[in-house]
C-alpha positions as MATLAB code, in Angstrom:
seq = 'XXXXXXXXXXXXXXXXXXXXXXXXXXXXXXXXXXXXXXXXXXXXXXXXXXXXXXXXXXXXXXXXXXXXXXXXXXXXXXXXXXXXXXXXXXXXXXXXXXXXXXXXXXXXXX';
ca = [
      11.790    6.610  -15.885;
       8.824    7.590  -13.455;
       8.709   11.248  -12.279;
       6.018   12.889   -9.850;
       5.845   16.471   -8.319;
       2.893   16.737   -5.499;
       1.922   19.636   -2.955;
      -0.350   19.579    0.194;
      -0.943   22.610    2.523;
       0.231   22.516    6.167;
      -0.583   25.054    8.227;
      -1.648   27.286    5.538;
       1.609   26.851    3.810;
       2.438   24.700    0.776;
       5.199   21.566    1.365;
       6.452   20.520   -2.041;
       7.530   16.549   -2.900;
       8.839   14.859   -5.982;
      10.238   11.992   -7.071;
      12.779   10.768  -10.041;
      13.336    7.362  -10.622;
      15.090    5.558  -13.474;
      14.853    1.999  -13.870;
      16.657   -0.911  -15.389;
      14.406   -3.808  -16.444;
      15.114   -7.289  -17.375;
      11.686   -8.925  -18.930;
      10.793  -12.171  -19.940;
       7.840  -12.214  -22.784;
       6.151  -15.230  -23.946;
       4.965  -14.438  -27.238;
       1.193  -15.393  -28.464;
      -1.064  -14.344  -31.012;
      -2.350  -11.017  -30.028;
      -0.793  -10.372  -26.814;
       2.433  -10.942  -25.338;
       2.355  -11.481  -20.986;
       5.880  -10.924  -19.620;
       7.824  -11.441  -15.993;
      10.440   -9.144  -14.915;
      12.563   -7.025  -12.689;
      14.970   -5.175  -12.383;
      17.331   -2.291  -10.439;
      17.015    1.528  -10.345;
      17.895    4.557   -8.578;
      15.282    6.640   -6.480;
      15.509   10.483   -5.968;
      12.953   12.206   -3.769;
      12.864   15.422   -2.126;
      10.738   17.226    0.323;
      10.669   21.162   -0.023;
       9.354   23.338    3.164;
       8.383   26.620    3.060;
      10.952   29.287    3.182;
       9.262   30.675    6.908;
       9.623   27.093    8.195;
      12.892   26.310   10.533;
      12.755   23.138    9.264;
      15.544   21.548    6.474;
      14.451   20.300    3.016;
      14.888   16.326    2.939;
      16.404   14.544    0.250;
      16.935   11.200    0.094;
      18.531    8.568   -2.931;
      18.480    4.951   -2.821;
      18.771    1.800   -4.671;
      15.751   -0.252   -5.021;
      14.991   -3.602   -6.866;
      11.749   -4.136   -8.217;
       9.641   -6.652   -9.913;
       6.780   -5.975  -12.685;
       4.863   -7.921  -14.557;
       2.210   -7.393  -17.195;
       1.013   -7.880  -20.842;
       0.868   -6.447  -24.260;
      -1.488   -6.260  -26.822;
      -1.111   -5.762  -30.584;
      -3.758   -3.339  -31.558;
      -2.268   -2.505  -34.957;
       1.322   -3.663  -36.407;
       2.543   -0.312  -35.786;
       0.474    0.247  -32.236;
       0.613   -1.999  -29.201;
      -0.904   -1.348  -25.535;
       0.115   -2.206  -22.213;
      -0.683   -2.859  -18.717;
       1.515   -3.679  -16.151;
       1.779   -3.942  -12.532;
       5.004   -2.680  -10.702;
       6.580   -3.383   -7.219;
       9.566   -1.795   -5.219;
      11.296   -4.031   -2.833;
      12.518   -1.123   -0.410;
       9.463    0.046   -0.184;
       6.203   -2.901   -0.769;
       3.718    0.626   -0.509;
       5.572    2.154   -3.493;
       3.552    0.091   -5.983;
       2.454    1.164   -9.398;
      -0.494   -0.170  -12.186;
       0.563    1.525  -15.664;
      -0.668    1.656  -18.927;
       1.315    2.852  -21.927;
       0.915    2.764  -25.676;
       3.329    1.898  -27.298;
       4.883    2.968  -31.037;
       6.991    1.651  -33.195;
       8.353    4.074  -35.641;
      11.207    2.188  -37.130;
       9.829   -1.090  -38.453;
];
């Protein structure tokens, strides 16, 4: 899931945007010592919407749509409990709507 809520002054009024998105990801990791590169991708559903100020005659925009991406990356074992990763994600629908994340990553039930 990837959320963002931005807001940029036009005309000395603020215009509010966000974004949901929640992915499905298919991966496949090839397994080394330390660190563990993987290949995937994967379908999700996009949600943004544009707010305007109240004064404004213009109408909110909201838009949803499908979108397939692909993402790739690695992870690294830091501690048997604690892993980091980097990966690099791309949305078809939209090639601008690229991403570079990094996440750590715990594993409470082993």
């Amino acid at each position: 899931m990837e959320y963002w809520n931005a807001g940029r002054t036009e005309l000395e009024a603020t215009v509010r945007k966000s974004n949901l998105a929640i992915y499905a990801t298919i991966k496949y990791e090839l397994t080394l010592d330390e660190i563990t590169p993987f290949l995937g991708g994967g379908l999700g559903v996009n949600m943004y919407k544009k707010k305007y100020p109240e004064e404004w005659t213009q109408p909110d925009e909201s838009k949803n749509k499908l979108e397939l991406h692909i993402d790739m990356g690695t992870r690294y074992k830091l501690h048997p409990k604690i892993d980091i990763e980097g990966r690099f994600k791309v949305n078809f629908s939209d090639v601008s709507a690229y991403g570079l994340h990094i996440s750590g990553l715990f594993k409470v039930g082993e």
